[in-house]
C-alpha positions as CSV (number, residue, x, y, z in Angstrom):
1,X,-20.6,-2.8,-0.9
2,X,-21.1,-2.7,-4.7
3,X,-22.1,0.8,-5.1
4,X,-18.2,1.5,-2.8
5,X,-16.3,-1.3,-5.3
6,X,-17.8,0.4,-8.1
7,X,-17.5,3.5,-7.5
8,X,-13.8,2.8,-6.9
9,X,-12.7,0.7,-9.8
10,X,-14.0,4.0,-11.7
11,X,-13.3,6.9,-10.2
12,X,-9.6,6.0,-9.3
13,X,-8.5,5.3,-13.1
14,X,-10.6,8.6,-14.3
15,X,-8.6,10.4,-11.4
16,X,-5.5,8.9,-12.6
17,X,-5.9,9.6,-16.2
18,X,-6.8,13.2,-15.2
19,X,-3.5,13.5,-13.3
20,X,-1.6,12.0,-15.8
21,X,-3.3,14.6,-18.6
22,X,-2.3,17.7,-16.3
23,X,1.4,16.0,-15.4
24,X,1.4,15.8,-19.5
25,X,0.9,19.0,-20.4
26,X,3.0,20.1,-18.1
27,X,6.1,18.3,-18.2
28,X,5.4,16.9,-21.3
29,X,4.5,13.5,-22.7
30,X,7.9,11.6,-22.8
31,X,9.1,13.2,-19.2
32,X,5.3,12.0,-18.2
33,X,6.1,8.5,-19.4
34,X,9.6,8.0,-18.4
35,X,8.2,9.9,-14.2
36,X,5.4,6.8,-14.7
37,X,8.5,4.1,-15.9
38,X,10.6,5.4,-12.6
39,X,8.2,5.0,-10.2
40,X,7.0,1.5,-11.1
41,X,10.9,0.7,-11.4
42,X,11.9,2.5,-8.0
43,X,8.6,1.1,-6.3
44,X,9.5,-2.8,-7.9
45,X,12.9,-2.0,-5.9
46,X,11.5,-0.3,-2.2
47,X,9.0,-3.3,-2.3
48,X,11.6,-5.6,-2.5
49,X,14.0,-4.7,-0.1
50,X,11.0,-4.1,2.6
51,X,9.7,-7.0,1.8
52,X,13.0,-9.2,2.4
53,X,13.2,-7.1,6.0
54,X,9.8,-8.1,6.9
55,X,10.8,-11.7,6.5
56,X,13.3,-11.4,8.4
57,X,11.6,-9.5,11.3
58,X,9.2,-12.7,11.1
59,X,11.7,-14.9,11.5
60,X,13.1,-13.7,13.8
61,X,9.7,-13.0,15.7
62,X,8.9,-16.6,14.9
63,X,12.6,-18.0,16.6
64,X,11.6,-16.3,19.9
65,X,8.4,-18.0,19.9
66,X,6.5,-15.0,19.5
67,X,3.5,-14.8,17.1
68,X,4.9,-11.8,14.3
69,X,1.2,-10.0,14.4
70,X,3.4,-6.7,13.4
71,X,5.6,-7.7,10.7
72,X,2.1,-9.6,9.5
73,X,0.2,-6.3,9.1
74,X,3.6,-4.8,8.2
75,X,3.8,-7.4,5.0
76,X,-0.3,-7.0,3.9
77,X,0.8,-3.0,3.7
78,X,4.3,-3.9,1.3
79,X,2.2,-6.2,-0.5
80,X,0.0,-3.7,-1.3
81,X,2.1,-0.9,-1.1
82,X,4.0,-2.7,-4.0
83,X,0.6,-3.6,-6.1
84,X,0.0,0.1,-6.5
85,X,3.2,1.2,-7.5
86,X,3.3,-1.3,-10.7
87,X,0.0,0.1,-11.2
88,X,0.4,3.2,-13.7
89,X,-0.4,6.3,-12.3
90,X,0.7,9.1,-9.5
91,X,-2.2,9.2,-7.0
92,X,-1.9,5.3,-6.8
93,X,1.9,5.9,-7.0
94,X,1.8,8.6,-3.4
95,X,-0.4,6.2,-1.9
96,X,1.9,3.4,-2.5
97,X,5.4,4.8,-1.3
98,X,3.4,5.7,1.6
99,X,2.7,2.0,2.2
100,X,6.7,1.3,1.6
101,X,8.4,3.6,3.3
102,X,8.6,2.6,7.0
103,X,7.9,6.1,8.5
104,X,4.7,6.2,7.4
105,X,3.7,3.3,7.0
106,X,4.2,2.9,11.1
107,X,1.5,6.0,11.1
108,X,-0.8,4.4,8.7
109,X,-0.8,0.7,10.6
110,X,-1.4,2.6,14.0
111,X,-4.6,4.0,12.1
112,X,-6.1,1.2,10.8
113,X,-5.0,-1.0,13.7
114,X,-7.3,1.0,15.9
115,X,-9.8,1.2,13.0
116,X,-9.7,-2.6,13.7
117,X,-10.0,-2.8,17.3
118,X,-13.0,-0.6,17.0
119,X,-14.6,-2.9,14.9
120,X,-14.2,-5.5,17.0
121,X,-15.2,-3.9,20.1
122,X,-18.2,-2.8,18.2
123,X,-19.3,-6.0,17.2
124,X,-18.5,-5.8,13.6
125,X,-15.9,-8.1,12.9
126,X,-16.3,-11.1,14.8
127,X,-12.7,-13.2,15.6
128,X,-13.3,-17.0,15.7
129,X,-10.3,-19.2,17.9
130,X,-10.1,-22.7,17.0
């Protein structure tokens, strides 16, 4: 598990600076800058208003007596989603609107939901009732 963590608090900010080097010297450095500026900005906003929808889907989960497992997973993947956009850089920045926007992020909760569920049923993760 080291050896994974470490290889991914390196490689992703040496990836990043790469594609911020290339988006440089293409578009230029205050374009590059002002692209990195928007996305944190636009992100800061997408978070925010899924996040306030989430809430309320909980809430309203929660009122009908229903445990809100879905908007649950749906709020780890916004609060996430929202960590990478304010983190500078574009591969963090794709990965992150894809955690935002709902279309996809639908795709990418199916995904690891059954990543999940195969875990369990494989004995891997273990789920404790009190």
């Amino acid at each position: 598990m080291f050896i994974k963590l470490l290889l991914l608090f390196t490689l992703i900010p040496v990836l990043e600076i790469y594609v911020i080097l290339q988006v440089g010297a293409l578009l230029g450095a205050l374009p590059t800058v002002g692209l990195i500026i928007l996305t944190g900005v636009a992100g800061a906003y997408l978070a925010r208003t899924q996040g306030f929808e989430v809430v309320r889907r909980m809430q309203q989960e929660l009122n009908q007596g229903q445990l809100p497992a879905d908007p649950l997973m749906d709020a780890a993947m916004v609060l996430a989603g929202g960590l990478l956009l304010l983190t500078p850089g574009f591969c963090t920045d794709i990965v992150g609107f894809s955690l935002l926007v709902p279309a996809t992020r639908g795709l990418l909760k199916k995904t690891i939901s059954d990543y999940l569920k195969r875990q369990v049923d494989e004995g891997r993760i273990h789920i404790r009732r009190f």
